[in-house]
Residue, then its C-alpha position, 0 to 999 in steps of 0.5 A: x077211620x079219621x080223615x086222611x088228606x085224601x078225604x079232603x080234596x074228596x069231600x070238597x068235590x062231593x059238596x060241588x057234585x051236590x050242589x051242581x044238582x041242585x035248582x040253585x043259582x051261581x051266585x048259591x052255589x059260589x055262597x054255599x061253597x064258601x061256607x063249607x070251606x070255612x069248616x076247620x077239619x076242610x082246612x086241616x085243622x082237625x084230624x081225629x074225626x070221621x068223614x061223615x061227622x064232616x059232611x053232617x055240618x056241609x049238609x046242614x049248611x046245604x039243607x038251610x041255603x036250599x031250604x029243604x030237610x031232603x034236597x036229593x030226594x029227587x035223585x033218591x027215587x031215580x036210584x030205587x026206580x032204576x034199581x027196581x028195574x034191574x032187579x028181575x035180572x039181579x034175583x036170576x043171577x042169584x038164582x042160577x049161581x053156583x053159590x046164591x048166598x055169595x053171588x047175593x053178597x057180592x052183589x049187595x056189596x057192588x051195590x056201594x057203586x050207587x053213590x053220586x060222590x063217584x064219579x059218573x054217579x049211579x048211570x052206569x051201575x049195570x055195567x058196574x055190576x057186570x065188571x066188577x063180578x070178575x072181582x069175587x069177594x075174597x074167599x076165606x072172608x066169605x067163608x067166615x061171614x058165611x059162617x057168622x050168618x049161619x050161627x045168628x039169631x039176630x043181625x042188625x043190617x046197617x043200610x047205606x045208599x037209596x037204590x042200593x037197597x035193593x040189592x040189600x033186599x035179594x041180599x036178606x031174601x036169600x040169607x032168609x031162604x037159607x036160614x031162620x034168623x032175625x034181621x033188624x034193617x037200619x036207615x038214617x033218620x034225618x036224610x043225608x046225601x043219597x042215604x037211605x031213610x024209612x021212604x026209601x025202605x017202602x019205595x023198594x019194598x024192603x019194608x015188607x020183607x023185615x023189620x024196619x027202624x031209623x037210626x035216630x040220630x039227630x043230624x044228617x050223619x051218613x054214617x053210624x055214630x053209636x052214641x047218637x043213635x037211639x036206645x033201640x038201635x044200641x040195645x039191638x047192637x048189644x043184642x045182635x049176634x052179627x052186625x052187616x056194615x053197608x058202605x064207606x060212611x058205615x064203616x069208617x064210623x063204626x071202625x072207631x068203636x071198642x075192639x069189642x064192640x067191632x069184633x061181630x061186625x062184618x064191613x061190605x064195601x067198595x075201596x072207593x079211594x086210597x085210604x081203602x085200598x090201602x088199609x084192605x090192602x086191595x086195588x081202588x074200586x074193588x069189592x071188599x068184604x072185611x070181617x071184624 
């Protein structure tokens, strides 16, 4: 998806959340933010690129001011620690329901919620949770991405937040217990915003559940340009019988490739704005689970 007006008020406000977290002083944050400004597709000017090509150059010029290749590393790990201790409660709800494999999808979807551009950032994402599982995934789409797990040898899982990895991983452990397939799990390369990268995959133990690779882009992109990301991950891309999209940054990069290449991708997301809730056709901060 290319940017919406939308998209720009809401990257400006994700860059100020950001840097408020941030040990910098005043008179940083006031220089940081007057660079970001001077980028063309935050004044309009451009229009046919996504959200994450925008934030990449918005990091760069963060990640420099602050001297660090991974400022919200700190923040990260508070997300898997927080995580993790929800877990024992998270895996007994999949246990106990009626339908695990839905109730670990819906989850891993609910997941998305731990993102600090939302407002309120990860505090709440218990009672998130609770909330929104009154919200269930929609049935036919379910039924058809049942489906497509239950006919792969191979699926490529595109990763998306720290801590909502952890959901990701009871996701993958229950779609293991079921079925006997190949799952290949991806992160970013080079850390951006809260995204998940190979630290975050051994501190929430996904790395001991499947196999594990990095991107290989070389910037900070919160999202999955194909043609920047390594030979492994396109050839695994050709190979995979189905490929699991995590989150906003995911989809609205991915939902720009070929109609063939989107026709074995199945997005999981929340409709965290309007341009969303639009184009799903469902209400703001609602589970979304969209087949390609």
């Amino acid at each position: 998806m290319f940017l919406k007006p939308d998209c720009i008020p809401c990257m400006l406000n994700m860059s100020l959340n950001y840097l408020r977290k941030l040990s910098i002083s005043e008179e940083q944050v006031s220089k940081i933010y007057s660079d970001i400004l001077s980028l063309k597709p935050l004044r309009g000017e451009i229009w046919n690129i996504t959200s994450p090509e925008v934030i990449e150059p918005i990091m760069k010029k963060i990640m420099v001011a602050v001297g660090s290749n991974d400022p919200f590393a700190a923040e990260k790990e508070k997300q898997n620690q927080k995580m993790l201790s929800l877990y024992p409660k998270v895996q007994e709800m999949v246990k106990t329901a009626e339908h695990p494999l839905k109730m670990a999808a819906q989850l891993a979807g609910l997941g998305n919620a731990i993102d600090v551009m939302m407002k309120g950032g990860a505090a709440d994402i218990q009672k998130i949770i609770e909330e929104q599982l009154a919200y269930p995934l929609q049935k036919n789409a379910f039924e058809v991405f049942e489906q497509r797990i239950s006919n792969s040898n191979c699926i490529l899982y595109f990763g998306d937040n720290a801590g909502e990895i952890v959901l990701d991983r009871l996701f993958i452990e229950t779609i293991k217990k079921q079925h006997e397939t190949d799952i290949i799990f991806v992160v970013r390369n080079i850390p951006t915003l809260n995204d998940a990268t190979l630290k975050d995959t051994e501190q929430t133990g996904m790395v001991k559940l499947v196999h594990v690779i990095d991107n290989g882009t070389d910037g900070p992109v919160p999202g999955t340009l194909l043609d920047r990301c390594s030979r492994d991950v396109k050839d695994l891309f050709q190979k995979a019988d189905l490929i699991i999209s995590k989150g906003g940054g995911n989809f609205d990069t991915l939902d720009e490739q070929p109609e063939k290449q989107k026709s074995k991708i199945s997005y999981l997301l929340l409709s965290k704005c309007q341009p969303y809730a639009s184009f799903f056709g469902v209400e703001l901060q609602r589970p979304i689970l969209y087949n390609g």
